[in-house]
Structure formats: C-alpha cells, structure tokens
Gaussian input, Z-matrix of N, CA and C with variables (Angstrom, degrees):
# hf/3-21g

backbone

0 1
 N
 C     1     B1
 C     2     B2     1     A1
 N     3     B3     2     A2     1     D1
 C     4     B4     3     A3     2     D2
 C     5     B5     4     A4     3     D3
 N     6     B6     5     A5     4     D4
 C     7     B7     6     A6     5     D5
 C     8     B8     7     A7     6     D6
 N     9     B9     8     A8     7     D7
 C    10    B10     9     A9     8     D8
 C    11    B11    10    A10     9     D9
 N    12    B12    11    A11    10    D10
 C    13    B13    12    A12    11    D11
 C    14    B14    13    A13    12    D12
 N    15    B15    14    A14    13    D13
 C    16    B16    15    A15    14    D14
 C    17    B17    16    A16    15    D15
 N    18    B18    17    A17    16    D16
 C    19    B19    18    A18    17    D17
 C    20    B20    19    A19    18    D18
 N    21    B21    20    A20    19    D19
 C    22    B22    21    A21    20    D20
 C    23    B23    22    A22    21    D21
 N    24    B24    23    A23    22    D22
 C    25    B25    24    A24    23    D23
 C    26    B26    25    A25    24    D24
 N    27    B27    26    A26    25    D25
 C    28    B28    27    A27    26    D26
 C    29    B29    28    A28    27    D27
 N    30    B30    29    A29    28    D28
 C    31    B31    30    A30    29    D29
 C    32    B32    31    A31    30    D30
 N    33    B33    32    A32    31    D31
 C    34    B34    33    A33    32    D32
 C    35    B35    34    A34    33    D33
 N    36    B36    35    A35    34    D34
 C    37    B37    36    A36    35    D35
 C    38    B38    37    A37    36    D36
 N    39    B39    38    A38    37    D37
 C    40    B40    39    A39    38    D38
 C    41    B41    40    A40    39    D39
 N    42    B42    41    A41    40    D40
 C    43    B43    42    A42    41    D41
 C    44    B44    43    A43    42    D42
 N    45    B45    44    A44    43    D43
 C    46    B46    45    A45    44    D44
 C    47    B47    46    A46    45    D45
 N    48    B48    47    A47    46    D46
 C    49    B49    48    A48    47    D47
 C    50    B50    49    A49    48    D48
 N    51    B51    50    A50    49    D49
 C    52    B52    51    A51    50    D50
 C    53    B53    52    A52    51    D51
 N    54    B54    53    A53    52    D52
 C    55    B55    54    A54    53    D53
 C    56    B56    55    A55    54    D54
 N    57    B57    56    A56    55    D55
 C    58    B58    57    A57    56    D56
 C    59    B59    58    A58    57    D57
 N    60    B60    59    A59    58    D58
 C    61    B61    60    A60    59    D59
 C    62    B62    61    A61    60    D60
 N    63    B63    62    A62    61    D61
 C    64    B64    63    A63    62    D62
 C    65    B65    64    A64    63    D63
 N    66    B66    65    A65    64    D64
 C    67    B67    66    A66    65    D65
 C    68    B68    67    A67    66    D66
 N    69    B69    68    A68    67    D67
 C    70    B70    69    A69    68    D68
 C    71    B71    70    A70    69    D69
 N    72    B72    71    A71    70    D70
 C    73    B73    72    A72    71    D71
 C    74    B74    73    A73    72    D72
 N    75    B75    74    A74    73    D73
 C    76    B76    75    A75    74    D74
 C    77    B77    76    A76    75    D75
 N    78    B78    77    A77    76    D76
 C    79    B79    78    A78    77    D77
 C    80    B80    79    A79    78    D78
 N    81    B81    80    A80    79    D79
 C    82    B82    81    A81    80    D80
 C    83    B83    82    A82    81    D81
 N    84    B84    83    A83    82    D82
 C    85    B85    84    A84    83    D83
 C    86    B86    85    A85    84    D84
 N    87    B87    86    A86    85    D85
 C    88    B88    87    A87    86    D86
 C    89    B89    88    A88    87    D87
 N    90    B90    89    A89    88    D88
 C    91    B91    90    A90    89    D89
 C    92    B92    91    A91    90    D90
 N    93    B93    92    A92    91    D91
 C    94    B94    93    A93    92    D92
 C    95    B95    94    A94    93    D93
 N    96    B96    95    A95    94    D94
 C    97    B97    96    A96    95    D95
 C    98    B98    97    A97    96    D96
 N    99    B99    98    A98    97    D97
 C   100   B100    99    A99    98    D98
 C   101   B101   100   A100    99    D99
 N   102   B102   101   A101   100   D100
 C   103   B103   102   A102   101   D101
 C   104   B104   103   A103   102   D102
 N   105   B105   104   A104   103   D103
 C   106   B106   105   A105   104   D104
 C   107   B107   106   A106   105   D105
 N   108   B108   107   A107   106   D106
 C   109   B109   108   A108   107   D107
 C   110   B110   109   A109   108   D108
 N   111   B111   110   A110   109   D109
 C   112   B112   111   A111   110   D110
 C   113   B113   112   A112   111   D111
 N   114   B114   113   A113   112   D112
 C   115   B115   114   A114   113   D113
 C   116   B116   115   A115   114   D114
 N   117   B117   116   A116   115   D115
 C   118   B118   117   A117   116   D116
 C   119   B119   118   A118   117   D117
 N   120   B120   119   A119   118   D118
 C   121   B121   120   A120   119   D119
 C   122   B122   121   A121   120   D120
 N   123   B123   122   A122   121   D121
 C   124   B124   123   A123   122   D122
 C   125   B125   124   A124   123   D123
 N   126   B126   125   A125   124   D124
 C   127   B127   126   A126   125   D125
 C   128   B128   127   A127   126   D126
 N   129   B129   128   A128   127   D127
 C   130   B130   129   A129   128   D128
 C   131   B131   130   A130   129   D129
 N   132   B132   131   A131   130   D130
 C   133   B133   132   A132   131   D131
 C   134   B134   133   A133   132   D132
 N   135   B135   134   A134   133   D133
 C   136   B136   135   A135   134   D134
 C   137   B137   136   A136   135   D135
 N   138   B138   137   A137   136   D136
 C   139   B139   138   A138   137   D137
 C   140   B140   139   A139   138   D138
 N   141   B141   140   A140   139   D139
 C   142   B142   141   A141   140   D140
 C   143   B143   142   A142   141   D141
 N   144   B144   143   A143   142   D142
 C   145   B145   144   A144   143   D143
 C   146   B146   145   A145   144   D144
 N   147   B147   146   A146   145   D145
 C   148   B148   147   A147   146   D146
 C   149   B149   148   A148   147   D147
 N   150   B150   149   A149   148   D148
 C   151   B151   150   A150   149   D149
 C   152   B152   151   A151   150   D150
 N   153   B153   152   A152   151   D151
 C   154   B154   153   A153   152   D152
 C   155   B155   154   A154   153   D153
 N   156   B156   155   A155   154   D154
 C   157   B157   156   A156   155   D155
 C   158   B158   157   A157   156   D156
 N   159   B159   158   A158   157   D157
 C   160   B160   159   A159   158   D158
 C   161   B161   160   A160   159   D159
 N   162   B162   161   A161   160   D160
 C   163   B163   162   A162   161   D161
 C   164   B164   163   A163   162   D162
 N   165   B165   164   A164   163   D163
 C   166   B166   165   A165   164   D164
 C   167   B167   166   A166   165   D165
 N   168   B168   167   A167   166   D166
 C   169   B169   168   A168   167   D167
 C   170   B170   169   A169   168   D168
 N   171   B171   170   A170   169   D169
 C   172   B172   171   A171   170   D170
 C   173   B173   172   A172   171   D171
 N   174   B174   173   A173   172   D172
 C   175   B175   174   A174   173   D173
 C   176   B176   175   A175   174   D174
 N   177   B177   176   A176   175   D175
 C   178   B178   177   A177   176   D176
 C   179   B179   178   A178   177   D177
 N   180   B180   179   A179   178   D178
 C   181   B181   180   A180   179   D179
 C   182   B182   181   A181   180   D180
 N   183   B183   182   A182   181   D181
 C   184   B184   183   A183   182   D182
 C   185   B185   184   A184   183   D183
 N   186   B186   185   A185   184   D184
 C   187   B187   186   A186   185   D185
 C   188   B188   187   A187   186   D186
 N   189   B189   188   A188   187   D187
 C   190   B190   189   A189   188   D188
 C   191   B191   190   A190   189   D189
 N   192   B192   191   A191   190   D190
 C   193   B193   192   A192   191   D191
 C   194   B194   193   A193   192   D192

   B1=1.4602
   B2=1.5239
   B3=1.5905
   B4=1.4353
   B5=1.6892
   B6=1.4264
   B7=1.5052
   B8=1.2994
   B9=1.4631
   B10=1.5045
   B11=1.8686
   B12=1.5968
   B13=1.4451
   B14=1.3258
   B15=1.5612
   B16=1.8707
   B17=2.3580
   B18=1.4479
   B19=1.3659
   B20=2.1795
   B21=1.3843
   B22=1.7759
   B23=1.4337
   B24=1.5629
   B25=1.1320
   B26=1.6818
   B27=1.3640
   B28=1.4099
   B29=1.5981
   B30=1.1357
   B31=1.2624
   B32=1.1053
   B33=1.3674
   B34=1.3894
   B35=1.7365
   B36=0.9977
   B37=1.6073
   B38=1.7107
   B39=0.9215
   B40=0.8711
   B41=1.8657
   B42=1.1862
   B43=1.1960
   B44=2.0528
   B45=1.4798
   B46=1.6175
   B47=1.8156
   B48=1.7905
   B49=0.9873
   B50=1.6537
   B51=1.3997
   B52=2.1627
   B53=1.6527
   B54=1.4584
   B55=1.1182
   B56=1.5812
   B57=1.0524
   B58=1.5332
   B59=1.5833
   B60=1.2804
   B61=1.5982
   B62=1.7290
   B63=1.3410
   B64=1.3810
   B65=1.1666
   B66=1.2560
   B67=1.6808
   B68=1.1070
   B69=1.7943
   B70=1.2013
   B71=1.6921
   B72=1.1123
   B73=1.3075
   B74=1.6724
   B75=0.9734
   B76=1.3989
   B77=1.7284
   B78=1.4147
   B79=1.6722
   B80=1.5016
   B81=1.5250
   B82=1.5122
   B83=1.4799
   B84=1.6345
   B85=1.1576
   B86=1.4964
   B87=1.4367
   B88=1.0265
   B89=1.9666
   B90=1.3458
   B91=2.0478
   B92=1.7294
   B93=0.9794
   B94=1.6084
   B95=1.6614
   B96=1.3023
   B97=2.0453
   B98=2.3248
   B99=1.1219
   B100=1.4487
   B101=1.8678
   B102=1.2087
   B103=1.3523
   B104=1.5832
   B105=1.2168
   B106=1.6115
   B107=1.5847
   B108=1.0955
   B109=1.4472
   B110=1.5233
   B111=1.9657
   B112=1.3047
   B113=1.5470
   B114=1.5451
   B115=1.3838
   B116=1.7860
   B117=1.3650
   B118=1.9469
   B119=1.1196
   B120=0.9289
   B121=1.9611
   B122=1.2350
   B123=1.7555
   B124=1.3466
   B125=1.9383
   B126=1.6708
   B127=1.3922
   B128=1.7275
   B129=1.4425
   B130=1.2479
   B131=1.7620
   B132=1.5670
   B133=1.1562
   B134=1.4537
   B135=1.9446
   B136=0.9762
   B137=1.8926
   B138=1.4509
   B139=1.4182
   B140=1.3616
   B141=1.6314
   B142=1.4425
   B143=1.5909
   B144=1.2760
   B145=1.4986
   B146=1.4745
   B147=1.6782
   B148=1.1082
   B149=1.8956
   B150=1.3440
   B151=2.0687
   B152=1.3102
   B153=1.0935
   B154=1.4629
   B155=1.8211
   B156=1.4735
   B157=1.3424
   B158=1.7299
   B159=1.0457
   B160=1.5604
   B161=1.9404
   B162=1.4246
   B163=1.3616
   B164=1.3708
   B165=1.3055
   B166=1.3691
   B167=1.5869
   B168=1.3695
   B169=1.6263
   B170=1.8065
   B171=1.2869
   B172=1.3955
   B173=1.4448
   B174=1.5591
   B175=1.3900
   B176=1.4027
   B177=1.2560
   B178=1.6193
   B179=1.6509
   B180=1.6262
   B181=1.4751
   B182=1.0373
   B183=1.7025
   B184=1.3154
   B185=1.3500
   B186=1.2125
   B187=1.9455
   B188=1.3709
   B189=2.1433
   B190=1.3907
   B191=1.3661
   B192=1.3001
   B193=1.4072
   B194=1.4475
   A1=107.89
   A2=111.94
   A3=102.98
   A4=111.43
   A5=124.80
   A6=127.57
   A7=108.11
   A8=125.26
   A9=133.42
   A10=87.39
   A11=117.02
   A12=141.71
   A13=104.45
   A14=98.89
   A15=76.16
   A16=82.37
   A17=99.48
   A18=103.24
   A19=79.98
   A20=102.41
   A21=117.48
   A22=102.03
   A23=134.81
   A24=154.39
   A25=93.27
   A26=138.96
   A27=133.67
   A28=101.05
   A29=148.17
   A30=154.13
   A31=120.60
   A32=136.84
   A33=142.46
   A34=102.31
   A35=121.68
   A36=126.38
   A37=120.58
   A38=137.20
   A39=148.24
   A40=120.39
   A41=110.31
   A42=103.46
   A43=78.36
   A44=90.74
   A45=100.60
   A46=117.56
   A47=92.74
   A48=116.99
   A49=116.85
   A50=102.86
   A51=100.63
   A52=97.22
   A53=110.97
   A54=146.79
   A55=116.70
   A56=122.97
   A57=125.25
   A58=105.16
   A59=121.40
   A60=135.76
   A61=112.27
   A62=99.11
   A63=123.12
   A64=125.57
   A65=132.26
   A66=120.55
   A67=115.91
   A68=126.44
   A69=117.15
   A70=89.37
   A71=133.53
   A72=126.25
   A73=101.69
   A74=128.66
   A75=117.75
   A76=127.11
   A77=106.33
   A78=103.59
   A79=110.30
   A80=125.88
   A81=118.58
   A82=85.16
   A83=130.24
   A84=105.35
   A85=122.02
   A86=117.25
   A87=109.99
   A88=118.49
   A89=93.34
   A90=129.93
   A91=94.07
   A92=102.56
   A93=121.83
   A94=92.43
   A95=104.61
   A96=128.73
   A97=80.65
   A98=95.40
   A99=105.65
   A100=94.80
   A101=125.09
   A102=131.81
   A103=136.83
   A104=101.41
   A105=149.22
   A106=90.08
   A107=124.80
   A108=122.11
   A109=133.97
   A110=97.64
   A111=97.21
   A112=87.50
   A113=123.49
   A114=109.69
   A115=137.52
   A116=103.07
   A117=112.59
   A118=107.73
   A119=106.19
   A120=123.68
   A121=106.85
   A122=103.63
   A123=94.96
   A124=81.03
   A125=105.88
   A126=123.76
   A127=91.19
   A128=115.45
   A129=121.95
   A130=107.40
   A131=115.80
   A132=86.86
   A133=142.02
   A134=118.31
   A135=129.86
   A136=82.03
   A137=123.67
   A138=130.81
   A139=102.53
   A140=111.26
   A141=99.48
   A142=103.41
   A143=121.68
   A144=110.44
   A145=111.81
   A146=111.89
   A147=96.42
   A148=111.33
   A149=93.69
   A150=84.11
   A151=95.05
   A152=128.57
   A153=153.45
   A154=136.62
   A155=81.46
   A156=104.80
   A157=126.03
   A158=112.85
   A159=133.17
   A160=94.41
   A161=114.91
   A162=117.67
   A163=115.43
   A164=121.07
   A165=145.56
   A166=97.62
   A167=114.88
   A168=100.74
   A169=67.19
   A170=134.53
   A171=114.24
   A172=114.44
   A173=125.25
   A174=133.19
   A175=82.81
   A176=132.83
   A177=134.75
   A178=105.98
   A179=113.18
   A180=105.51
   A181=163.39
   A182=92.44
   A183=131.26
   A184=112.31
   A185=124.83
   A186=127.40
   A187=115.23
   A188=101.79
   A189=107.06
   A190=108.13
   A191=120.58
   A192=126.52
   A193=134.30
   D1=127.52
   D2=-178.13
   D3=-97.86
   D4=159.79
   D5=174.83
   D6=-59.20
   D7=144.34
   D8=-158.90
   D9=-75.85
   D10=155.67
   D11=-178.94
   D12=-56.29
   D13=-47.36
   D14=-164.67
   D15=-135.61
   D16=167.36
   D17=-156.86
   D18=-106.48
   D19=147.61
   D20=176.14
   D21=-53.98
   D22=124.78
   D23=137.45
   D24=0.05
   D25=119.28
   D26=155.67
   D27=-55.33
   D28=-46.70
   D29=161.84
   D30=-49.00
   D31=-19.15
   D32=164.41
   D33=111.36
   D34=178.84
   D35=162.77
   D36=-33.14
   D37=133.86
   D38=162.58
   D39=-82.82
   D40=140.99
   D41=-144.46
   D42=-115.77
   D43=120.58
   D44=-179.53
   D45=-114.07
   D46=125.33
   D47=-178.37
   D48=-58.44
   D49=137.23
   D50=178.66
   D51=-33.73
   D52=166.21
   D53=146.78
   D54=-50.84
   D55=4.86
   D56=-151.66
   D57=-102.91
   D58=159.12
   D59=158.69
   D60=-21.23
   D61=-60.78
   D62=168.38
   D63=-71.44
   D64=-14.93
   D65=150.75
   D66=-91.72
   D67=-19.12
   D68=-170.32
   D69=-77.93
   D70=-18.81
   D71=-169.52
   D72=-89.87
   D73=-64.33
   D74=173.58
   D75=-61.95
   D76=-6.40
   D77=153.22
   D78=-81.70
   D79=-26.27
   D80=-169.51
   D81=-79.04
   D82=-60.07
   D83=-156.85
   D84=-64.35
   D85=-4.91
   D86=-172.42
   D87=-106.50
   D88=9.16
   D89=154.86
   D90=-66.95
   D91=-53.82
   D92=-145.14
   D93=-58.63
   D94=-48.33
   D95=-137.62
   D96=-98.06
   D97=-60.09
   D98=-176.07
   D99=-46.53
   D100=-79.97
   D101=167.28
   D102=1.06
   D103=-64.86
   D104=170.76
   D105=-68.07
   D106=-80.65
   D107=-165.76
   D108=-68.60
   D109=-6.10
   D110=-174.23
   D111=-106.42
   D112=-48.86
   D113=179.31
   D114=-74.96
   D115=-4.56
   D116=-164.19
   D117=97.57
   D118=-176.62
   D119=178.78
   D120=-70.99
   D121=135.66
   D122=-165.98
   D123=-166.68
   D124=140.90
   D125=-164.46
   D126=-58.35
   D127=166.38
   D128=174.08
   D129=-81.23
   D130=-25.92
   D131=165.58
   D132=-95.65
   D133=32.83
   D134=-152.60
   D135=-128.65
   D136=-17.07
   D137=179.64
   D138=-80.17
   D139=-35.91
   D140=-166.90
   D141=-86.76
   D142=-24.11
   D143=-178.72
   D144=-73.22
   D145=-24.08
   D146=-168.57
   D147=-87.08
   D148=1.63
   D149=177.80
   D150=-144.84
   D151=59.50
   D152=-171.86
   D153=-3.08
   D154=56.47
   D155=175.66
   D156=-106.96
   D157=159.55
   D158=-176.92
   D159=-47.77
   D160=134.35
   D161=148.39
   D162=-26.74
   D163=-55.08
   D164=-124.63
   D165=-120.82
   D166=5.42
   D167=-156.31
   D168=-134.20
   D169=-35.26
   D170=175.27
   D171=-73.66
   D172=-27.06
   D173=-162.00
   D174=-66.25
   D175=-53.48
   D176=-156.11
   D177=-68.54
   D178=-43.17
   D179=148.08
   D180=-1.92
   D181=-91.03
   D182=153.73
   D183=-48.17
   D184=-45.23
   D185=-174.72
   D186=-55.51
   D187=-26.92
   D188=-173.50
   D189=-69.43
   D190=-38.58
   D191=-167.74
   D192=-66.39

C-alpha cells in the first residue's frame, strides 16, 4: 500500500473558486491583498514579481481598490 499523493490541508479543504474571468480575478486580487498585507507597502512592480503576475495585470488590480 502506497502513502496517499498529496497530505489533508491542516486548514481543512479549501474552498475553490469557478474557473471563470471572475474567479481568476478575485483569486489574483486576493494574491494581490494577501501580499501587501503580509509584507508592507511595496511598489506594484515588486507585487507582481513576487506572485507572478503581469506589471500591468496588478496596475488593473490595484485601480480596483
């Protein structure tokens, strides 16, 4: 018998957003918000390298906020 692939979330399941325009956008913004809040203020192009998004795809983000 082999050990199961992947080990249970210590947090439990994770609760996954549609496939859609709109989740891919509210999982980035919420890269974006998580990011920002765990490290301080920090330029947008130092957000996008660090969770690997477009300059240009956080600026549009960021505009929401």
């Amino acid at each position: 018998m082999s050990a199961p692939l992947h080990e249970p979330h210590p947090a439990g399941p994770r609760r996954a957003l549609p496939d859609t325009q709109q989740g891919m956008r509210r999982r980035n913004l919420s890269r974006v918000m998580h990011t920002v809040s765990a490290e301080g203020p920090l330029s947008r192009a130092a957000v996008a390298s660090r969770i690997g998004l477009t300059r240009a795809a956080v600026s549009t983000l960021v505009d929401e906020l």
